[in-house]
RODO-2510 file (C-alpha; in nm, 4 decimals, decimal comma):
residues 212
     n   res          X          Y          Z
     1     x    -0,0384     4,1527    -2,9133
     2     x     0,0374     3,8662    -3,1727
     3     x     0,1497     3,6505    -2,8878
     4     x    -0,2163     3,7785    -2,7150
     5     x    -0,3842     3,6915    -3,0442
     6     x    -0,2267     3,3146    -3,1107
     7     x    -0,3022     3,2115    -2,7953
     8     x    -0,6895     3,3185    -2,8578
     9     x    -0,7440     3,6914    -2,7231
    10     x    -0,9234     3,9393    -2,9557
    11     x    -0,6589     4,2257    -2,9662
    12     x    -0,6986     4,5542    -3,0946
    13     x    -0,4326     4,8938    -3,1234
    14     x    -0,6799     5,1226    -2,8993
    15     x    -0,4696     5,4118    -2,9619
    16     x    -0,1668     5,4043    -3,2177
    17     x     0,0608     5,6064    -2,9880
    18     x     0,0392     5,4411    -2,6843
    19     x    -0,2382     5,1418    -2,5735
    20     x    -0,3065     4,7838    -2,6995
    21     x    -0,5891     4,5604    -2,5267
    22     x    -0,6617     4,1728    -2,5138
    23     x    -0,9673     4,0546    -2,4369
    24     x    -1,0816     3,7407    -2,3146
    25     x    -1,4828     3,7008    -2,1988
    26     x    -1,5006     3,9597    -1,9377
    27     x    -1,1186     3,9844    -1,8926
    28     x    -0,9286     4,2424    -2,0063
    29     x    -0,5143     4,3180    -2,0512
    30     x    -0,3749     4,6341    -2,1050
    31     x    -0,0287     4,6662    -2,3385
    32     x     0,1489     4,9886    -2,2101
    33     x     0,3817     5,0809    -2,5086
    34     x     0,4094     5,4882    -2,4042
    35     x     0,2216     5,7373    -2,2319
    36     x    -0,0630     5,9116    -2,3643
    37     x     0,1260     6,2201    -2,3783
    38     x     0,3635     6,0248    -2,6260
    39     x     0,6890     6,1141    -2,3717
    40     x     0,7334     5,7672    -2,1815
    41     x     0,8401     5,5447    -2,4165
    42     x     0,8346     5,1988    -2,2745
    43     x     1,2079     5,1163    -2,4194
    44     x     1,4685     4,8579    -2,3085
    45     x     1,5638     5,0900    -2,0020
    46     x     1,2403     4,9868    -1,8484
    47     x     1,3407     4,6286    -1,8699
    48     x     1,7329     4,6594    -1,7721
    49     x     1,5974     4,8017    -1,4577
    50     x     1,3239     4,5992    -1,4006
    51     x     1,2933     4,4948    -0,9832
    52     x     1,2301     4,1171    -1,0213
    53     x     0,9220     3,9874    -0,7566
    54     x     0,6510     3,7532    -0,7072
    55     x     0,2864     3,8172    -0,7328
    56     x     0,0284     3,5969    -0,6597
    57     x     0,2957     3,3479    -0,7129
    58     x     0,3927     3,4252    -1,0243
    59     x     0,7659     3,5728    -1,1185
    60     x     0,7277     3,8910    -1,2609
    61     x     0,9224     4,2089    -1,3284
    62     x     0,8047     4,5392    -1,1692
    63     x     0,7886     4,8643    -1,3576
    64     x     1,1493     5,0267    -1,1937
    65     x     1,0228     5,3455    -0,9806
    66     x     1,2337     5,5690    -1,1633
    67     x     1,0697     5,5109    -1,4580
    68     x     0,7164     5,4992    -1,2411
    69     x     0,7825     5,8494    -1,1565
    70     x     0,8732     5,9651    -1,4547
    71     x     0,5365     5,8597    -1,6258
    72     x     0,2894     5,9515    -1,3138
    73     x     0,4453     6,3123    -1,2613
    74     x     0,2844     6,4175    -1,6040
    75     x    -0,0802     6,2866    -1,4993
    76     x    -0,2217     6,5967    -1,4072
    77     x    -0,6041     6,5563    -1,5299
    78     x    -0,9337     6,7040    -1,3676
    79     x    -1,0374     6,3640    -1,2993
    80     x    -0,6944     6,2188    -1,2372
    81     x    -0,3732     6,3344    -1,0849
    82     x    -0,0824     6,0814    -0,9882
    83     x     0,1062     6,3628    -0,7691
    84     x     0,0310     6,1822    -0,4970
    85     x     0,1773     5,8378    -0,6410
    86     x     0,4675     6,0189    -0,7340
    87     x     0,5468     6,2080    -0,3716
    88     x     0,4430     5,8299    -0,2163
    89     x     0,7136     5,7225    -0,4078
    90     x     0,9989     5,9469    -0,3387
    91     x     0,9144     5,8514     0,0415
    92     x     0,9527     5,5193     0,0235
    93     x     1,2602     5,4771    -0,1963
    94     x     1,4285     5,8486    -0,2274
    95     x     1,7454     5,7458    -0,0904
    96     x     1,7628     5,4224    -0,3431
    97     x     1,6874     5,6348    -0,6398
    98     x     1,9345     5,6743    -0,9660
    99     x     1,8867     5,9844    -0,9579
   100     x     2,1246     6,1034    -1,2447
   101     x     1,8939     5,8397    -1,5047
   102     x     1,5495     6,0032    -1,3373
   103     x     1,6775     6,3547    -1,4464
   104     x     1,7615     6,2386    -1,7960
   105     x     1,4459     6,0404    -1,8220
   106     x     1,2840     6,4122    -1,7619
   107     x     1,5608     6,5714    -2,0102
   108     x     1,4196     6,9124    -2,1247
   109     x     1,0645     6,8744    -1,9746
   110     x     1,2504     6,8486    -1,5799
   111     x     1,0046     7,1471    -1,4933
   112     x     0,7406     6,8805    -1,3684
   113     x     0,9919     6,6812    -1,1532
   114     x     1,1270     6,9950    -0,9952
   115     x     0,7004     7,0926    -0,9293
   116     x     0,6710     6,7864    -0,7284
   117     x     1,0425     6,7253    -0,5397
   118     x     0,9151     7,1062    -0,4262
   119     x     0,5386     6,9907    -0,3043
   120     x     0,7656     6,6756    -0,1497
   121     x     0,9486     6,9296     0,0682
   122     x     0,5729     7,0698     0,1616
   123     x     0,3816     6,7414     0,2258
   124     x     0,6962     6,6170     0,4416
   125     x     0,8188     6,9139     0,5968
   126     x     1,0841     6,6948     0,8193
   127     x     1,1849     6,4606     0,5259
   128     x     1,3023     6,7298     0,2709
   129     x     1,6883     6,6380     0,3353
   130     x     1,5688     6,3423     0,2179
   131     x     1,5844     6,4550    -0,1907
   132     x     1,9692     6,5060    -0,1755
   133     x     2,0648     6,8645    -0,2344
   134     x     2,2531     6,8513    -0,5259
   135     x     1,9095     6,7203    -0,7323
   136     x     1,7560     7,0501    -0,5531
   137     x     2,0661     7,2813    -0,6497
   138     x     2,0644     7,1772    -1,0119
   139     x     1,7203     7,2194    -1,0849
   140     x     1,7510     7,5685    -0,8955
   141     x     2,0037     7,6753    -1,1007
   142     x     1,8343     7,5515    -1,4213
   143     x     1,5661     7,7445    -1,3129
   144     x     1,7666     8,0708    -1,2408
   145     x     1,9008     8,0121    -1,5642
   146     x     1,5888     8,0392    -1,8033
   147     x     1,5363     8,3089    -1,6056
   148     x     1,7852     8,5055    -1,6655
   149     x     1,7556     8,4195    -2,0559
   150     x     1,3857     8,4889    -2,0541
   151     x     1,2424     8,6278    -2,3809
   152     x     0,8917     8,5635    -2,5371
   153     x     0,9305     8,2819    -2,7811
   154     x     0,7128     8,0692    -2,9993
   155     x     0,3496     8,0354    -2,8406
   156     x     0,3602     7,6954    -2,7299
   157     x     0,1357     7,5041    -2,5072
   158     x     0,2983     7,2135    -2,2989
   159     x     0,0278     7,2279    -2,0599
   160     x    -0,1054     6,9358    -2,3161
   161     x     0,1577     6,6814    -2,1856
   162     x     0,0015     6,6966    -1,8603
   163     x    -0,3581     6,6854    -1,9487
   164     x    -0,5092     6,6441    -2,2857
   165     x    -0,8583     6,7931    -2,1957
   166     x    -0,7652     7,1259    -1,9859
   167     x    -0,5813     7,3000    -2,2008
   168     x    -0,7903     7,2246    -2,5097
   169     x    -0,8863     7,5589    -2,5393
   170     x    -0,5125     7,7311    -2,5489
   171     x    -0,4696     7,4865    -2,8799
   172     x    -0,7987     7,5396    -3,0814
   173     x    -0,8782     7,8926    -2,9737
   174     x    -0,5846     8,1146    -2,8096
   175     x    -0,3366     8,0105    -3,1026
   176     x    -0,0910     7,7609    -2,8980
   177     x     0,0650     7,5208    -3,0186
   178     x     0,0372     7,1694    -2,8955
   179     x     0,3957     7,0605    -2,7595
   180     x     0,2758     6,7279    -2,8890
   181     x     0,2992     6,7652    -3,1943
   182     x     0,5267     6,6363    -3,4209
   183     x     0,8231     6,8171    -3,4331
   184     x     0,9663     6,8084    -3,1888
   185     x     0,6776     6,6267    -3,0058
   186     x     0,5813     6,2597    -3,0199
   187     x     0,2736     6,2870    -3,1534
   188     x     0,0823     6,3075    -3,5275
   189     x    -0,2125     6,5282    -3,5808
   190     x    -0,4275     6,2078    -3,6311
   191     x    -0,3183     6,0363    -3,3270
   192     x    -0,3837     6,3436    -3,1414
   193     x    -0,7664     6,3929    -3,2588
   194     x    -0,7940     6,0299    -3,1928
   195     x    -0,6850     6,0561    -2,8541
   196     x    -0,9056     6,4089    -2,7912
   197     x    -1,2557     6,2100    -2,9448
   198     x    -1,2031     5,9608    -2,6742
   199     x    -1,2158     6,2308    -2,4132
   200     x    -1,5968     6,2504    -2,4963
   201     x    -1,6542     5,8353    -2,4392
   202     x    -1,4372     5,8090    -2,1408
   203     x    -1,6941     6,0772    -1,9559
   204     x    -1,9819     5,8682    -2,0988
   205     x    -1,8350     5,5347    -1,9376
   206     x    -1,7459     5,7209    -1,6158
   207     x    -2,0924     5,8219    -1,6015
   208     x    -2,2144     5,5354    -1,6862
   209     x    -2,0247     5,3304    -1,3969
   210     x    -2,1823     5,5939    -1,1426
   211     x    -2,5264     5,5425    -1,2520
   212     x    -2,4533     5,1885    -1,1484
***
């Protein structure tokens, strides 16, 4: 954004946790620094693995698909879900994957990644050998796992990290609480109203562009 801002673009920090802009007249660029569920950290990783390309003629370095997936499979709005991105994705470059960094990109939160290497095996019936079996079997047995150790634990709602609108309701009324939230979240409880007013304006503007 300083960079942005010396070479004449009005910047602003949209959203502490996650989103800069830079605008110029009618142009606008977005700085990706996380996700807005405060989980996808845009570290180093993303640049070590970066798939070097050409657009429009320009060298650039492309967002590396593991780390693609791992940001998309939490987009799980009413408006918005990337599950198709995601299963596109795995069909195009599932052999190619690193699969061992995609499963510790997902760390304790894998359940998501295991929800859509599943609907892979449904929306490709005849490619589900594709997703090697030992990503299948571990997940399976992580699985079998927490169920064996089930017990009723804190009330917490993670259904937040996949949509900060839907599941509202479990946080400010059914006594949740929002996974996050600092500990062991990402997330302050400023950053989170912040990002729950916007909710509000981004219906007004999508309105707004279907009026026109």
């Amino acid at each position: 954004l300083d960079v942005l801002a010396a070479a004449g673009f009005r910047t602003e920090r949209t959203f502490s946790h996650w989103l800069g802009k830079a605008f110029s007249g009618a142009d606008v660029i977005d700085v990706i620094f996380n996700s807005g569920n405060g989980f996808s950290l845009v570290d180093d990783e993303w640049f070590a693995h970066a798939v070097d390309d050409r657009i429009l003629g320009v060298p650039v370095r492309l967002c590396p698909v593991e780390e693609s997936i791992w940001s998309k499979a939490f987009i799980m709005e009413r408006e918005r879900y990337d599950g198709a991105d995601v299963t596109h994705l795995l069909l195009a470059s599932a052999e190619r994957l690193d699969w061992n960094r995609l499963l510790r990109r997902f760390g304790p939160h894998w359940r998501p990644l295991f929800s859509h290497l599943v609907l892979f095996g449904f929306i490709y019936p005849g490619d589900r050998s594709r997703i090697p079996a030992w990503v299948m079997e571990e997940l399976s047995c992580r699985l079998q796992r927490e169920i064996a150790q089930a017990h009723r634990g804190e009330p917490v709602c993670c259904g937040t990290l996949l949509s900060r609108a839907q599941y509202l309701v479990d946080i400010e009324r059914w006594g949740y609480r929002d996974a996050r939230l600092l500990p062991p979240g990402t997330m302050t409880e400023e950053e989170i109203a912040a990002w729950t007013a916007a909710i509000e304006n981004d219906q007004q503007g999508d309105a707004a562009r279907g009026d026109r």
